[in-house]
N, C-alpha and C positions, 0 to 999 in steps of 0.2 A: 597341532602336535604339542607345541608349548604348554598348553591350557592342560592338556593331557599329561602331560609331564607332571606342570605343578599340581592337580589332582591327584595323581598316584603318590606322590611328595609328602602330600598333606595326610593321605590314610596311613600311611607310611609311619609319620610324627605321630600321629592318634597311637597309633597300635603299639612304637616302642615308649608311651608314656608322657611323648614332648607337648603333644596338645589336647586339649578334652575336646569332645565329641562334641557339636553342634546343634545335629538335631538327629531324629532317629534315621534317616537314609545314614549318614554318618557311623550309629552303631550298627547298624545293618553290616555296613560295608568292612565294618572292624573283625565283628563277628566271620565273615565269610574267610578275612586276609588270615586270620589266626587260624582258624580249619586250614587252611592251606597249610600255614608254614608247619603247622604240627605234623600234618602229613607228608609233608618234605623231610621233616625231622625223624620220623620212622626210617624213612628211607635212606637216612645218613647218618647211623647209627653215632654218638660220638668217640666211642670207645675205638670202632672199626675206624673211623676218619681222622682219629688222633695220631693212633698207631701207624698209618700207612704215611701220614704226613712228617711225622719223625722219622722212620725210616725213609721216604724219601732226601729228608734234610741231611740225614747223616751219611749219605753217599756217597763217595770218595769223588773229587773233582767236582762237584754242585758249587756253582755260584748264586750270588743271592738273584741273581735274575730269573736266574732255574728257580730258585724257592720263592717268586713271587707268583712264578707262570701256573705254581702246584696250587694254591690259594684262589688263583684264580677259577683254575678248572672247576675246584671244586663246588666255588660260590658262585660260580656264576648264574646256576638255575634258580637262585633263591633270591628272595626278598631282602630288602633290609633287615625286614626285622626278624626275617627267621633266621638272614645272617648272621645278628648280634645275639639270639637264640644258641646258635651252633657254637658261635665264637666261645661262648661262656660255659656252652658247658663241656670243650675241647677244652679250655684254654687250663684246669688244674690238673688235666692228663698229659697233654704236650708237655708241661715246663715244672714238671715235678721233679721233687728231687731226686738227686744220682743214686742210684740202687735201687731205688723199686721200676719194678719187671711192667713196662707198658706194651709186649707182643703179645697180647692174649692167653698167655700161656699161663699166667694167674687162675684164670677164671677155668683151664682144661684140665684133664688127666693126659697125662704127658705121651706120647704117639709109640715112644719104645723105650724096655726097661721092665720091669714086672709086670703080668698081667697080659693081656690080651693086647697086640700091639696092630697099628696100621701104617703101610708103607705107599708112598705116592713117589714114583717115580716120573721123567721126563724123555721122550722118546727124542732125538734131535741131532740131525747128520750120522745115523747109524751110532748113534752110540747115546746110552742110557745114563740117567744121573739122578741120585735119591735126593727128592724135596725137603728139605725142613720148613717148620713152622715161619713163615713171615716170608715165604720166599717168592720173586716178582718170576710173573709167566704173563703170558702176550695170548691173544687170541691165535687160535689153530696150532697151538701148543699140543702134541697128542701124550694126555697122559695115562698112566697103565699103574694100576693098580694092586696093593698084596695085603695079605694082612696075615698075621699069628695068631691062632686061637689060644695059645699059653693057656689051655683048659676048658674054655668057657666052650658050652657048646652050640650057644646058636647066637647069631648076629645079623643086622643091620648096617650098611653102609650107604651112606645116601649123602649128597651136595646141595649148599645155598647157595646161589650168584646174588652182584650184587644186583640183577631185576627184583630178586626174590622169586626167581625159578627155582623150584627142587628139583632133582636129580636123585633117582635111586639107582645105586651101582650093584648092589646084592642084595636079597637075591634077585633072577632078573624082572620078576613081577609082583604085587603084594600079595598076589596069591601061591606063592610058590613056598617051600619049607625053608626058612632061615637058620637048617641045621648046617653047623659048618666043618669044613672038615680039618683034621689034624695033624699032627705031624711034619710042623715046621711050617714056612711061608708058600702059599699058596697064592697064586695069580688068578685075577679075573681073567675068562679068556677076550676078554675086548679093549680096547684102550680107550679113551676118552675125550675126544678133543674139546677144547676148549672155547666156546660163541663168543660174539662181541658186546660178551654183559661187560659194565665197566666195575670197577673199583677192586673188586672181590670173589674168591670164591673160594665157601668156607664148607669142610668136611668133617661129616662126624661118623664113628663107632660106637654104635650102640650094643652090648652083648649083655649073655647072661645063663645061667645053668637051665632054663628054663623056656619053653618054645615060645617066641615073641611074633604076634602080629605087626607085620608088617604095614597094614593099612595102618593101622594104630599110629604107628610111628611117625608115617609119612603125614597122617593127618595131623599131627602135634609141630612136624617140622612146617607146614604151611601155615601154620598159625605163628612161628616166627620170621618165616618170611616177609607174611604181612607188616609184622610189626617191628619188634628190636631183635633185629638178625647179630646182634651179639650176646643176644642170650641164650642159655642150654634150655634143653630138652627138660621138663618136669616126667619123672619115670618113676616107677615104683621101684621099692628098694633092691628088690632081686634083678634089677638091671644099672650097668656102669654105662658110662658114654666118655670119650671121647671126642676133641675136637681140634682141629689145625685149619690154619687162614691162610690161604696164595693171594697176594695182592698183584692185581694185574698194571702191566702196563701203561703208562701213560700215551693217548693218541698224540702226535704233536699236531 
């Protein structure tokens, strides 16, 4: 097990730079640990890892015990060096300075206010509670859905987790018409509970004057699930999108 250790130790040193490569089993085995950690690295998006880790930090009563246990969870599936990978490219989102907006809400069109708006509400002890962007939910959270067409007349509503499961919430199949109807907020009639994906789960509104394939859509959002799930949607110009993040729970 030792011997095992110091092996893993030593590709470990190659990969972040400390040692050179030996012989070719050596860059073999370099090659393999970096496809790895870059694929761990899609998967933990930094923008979304940043975000959720500053707001956990900034939670009323958190001691820094709490804020070592958050760090941990999170690194713990990864390597060294996809750690110091992650670390680096978190660490000028975390500790930037006071005034710029690190809730993803830079990179959205904003959920209500002009235009076409989306509402995610929380079902819990009989009584209902509107979500904003950043806001922590737990697994088997049931939430229920609305949205304002403010004009637009067809749309898209669909979810990433952080598996990079999609979820299409409207309309209820790619084949169905994503005309939407008007006159103030309108409910999905289903609610939504919420699996044991960890980290995240991020929703977007896609709308537009114009009838939108919804296969289209969905096949564009699984291309960001694969990859950086904190990026939008590339759309043509006669459609907007929308998008808000729930950041789940921590398991203790």
């Amino acid at each position: 097990m030792k011997n095992k250790v110091n092996h893993e130790l030593h590709y470990e040193q190659i990969a972040l730079g400390e040692l050179k490569p030996e012989n070719e089993y050596d860059k073999d085995k370099i090659r393999s640990i970096e496809e790895s950690n870059q694929k761990i690295l899609k998967e933990y998006p930094p923008e979304l890892m940043a975000a959720q880790i500053k707001m956990r930090m900034n939670e009323p009563n958190r001691d820094a015990v709490q804020n070592r246990r958050i760090f941990r969870r999170i690194y713990i599936p990864l390597s060294a060096a996809a750690v110091f990978l992650l670390f680096i490219a978190i660490y000028p989102v975390l500790f930037e300075r006071t005034g710029t907006n690190t809730s993803m809400e830079s990179d959205t069109v904003r959920f209500k206010g002009n235009g076409p708006s989306l509402y995610i509400y929380r079902n819990e002890n009989g009584e209902t509670e509107l979500l904003g962007n950043n806001t922590i939910v737990k697994e088997k959270d049931l939430l229920q859905i609305s949205y304002d067409a403010q004009g637009a007349r067809y749309g898209v509503i669909f979810s990433i987790d952080g598996r990079g499961a999609v979820t299409l919430h409207f309309p209820g199949n790619i084949y169905s018409s994503t005309r939407l109807d008007s006159g103030g907020k309108v409910l999905l009639p289903y609610s939504y509970e919420l699996d044991n994906a960890p980290f995240f789960e991020r929703f977007f509104f896609v709308t537009s004057e114009h009838e939108i394939d919804a296969s289209v859509i969905m096949e564009k959002a699984g291309r960001i699930a694969k990859g950086n799930k904190s990026e939008m949607l590339i759309l043509p110009e006669d459609q907007r999108q929308q998008s808000m993040i729930l950041f789940k729970e921590e398991v203790e």
